[in-house]
N, C-alpha and C positions, 0 to 999 in steps of 0.2 A: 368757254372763256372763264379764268380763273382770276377775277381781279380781287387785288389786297394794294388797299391804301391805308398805311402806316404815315404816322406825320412824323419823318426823321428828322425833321428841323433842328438843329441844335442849339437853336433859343431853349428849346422844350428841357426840363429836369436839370434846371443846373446847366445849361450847354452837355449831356449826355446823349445827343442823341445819336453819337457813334456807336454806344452802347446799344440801342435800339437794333440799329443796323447788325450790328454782331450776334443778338440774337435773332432774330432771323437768319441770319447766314446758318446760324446753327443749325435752327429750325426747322429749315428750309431745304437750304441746297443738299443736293442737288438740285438747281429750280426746277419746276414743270415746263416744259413748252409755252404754256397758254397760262403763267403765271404772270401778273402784273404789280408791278409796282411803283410807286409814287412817292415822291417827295419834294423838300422844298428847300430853297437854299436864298441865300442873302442874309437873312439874321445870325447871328451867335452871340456866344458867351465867350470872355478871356478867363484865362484861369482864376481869377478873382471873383466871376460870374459877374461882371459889367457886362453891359449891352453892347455887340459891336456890329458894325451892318460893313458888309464886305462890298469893297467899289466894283467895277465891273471887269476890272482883270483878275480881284479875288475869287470872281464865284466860279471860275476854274479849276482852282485850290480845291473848293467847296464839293466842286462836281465828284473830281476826283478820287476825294476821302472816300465820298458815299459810295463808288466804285471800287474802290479799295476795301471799306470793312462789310459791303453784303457779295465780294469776289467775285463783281460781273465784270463784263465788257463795254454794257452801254447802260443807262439810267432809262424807262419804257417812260415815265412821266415827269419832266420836274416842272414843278409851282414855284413861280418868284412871285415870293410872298413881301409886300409893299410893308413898308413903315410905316406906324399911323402915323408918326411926328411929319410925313411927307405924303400924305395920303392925295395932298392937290397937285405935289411934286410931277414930273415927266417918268415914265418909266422906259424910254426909250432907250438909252445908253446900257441899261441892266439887261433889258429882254433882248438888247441885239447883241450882246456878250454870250448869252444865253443861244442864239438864233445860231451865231458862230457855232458853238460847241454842238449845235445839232447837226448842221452843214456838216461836222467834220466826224460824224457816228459815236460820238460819244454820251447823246441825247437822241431818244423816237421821236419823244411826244411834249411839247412845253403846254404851259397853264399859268396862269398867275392868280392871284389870294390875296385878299384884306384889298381889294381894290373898286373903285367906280367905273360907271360904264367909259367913261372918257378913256382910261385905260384899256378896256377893252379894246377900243376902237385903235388905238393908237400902237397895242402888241399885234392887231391883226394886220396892222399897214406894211408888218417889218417880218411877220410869219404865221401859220397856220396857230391857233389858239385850239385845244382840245377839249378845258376846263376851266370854270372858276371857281376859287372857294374861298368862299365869306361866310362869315355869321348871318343867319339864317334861323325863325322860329317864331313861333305863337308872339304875337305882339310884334313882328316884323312893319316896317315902314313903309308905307304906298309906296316909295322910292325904291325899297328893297324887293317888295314885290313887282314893280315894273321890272326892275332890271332881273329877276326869274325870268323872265317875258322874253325878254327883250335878249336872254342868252339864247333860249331854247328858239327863236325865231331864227336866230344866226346858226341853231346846229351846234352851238358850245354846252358841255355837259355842264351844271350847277352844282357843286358840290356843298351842302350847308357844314359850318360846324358850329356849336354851340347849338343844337335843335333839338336837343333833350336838355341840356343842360346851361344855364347860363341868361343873361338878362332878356336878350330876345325870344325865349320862350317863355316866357308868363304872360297871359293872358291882360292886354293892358287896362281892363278893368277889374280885374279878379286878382289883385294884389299881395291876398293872403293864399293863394292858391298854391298846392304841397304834392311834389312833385316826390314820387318814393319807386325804387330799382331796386328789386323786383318788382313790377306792379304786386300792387295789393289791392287796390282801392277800385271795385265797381266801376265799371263803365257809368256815369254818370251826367245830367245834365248841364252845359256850359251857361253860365248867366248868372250865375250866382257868385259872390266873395269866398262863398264855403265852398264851391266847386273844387274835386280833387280829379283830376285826371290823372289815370296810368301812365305811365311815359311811353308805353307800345304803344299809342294814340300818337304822340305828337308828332311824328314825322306824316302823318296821315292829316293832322289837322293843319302842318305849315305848308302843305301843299295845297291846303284849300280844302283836302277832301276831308267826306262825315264819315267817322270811325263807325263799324258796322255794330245796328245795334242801340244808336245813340241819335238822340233829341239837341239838334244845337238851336238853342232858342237866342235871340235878341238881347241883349241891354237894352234895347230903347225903351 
């Protein structure tokens, strides 16, 4: 199995992310058999790059592009990725627009992003859920870590983003703590303000586990 998850969203770059898609087609195709790929649809950009969020007959349009510029026949993953401005909002009308377009082979596998378990709960009433992907990382929230839990108990894969980069990975009492790609910095002790972690570490420490090698001591 050859999975590649690309975020083609075309919120992302300016609404470019048909560009994205193109190159890969480049890339790529011929695809591999056992090649996967993922993406996400609901948000964009108008040519002005305003935010637009497509209703639930748009993300059809949506489907289709992405079909169109990586020149397959079906999309193996999409993620309907939530609004935050609607984060308490229903996502039932969007994932079963969504469900539709899978009924009808032009989607394998759906997922949904930037969302709470109640969502979870509520895309699994209406179809199989494969994936979630939320922000995710070092200083993550008992809430965010339940619901790791609480996916992988149901069987749904956790997808993090922002888990090297971004406000949920810094250590929430190590505030001055300098996050450098390529690691440079010693494997090093956690506990301290001056603590510098690698960032090859941090997908090992947002999942709870101790980087091999390494001392995690206490704040208290």
């Amino acid at each position: 199995m050859a999975d590649f998850d690309d975020d083609l969203a075309d919120d992302h770059g300016g609404g470019r992310g048909y560009l994205d898609a193109e190159l890969i087609n480049r890339a790529l195709a011929p695809y591999p058999a056992d090649l996967v790929i993922t993406t996400k649809v609901w948000p964009g950009r108008d040519p002005s790059g305003e935010w637009v969020w497509a209703s639930p007959a748009q993300l059809r349009g949506q489907v289709e592009e992405n079909l169109c510029q990586l020149g397959r026949d079906y999309l193996d993953v999409v993620n309907l990725r939530m609004p935050r401005s609607q984060e308490t909002a229903s996502i039932a009308e969007h994932f079963g627009a969504l469900s539709a377009l899978r009924d009808s082979g032009l989607i394998r596998h759906l997922g949904i992003s930037n969302v709470r378990p109640k969502h979870l709960a509520e895309a699994r009433a209406i179809a199989p859920v494969v994936c979630v992907q939320n922000s995710y990382g070092i200083g993550a929230s008992a809430d965010k870590r339940d619901f790791v839990r609480a996916c992988g108990e149901q069987g749904v894969a956790f997808v993090p983003f922002f888990a090297i980069a971004g406000r949920t990975c810094w250590p929430s009492r190590a505030r001055e703590t300098r996050i450098t790609w390529p690691p440079t910095w010693p494997l090093a002790r956690c506990g301290s303000p001056r603590t510098r972690w690698p960032a090859s570490t941090l997908p090992l420490l947002s999942s709870g586990q101790q980087p091999p090698g390494t001392t995690v001591l206490s704040d208290a």
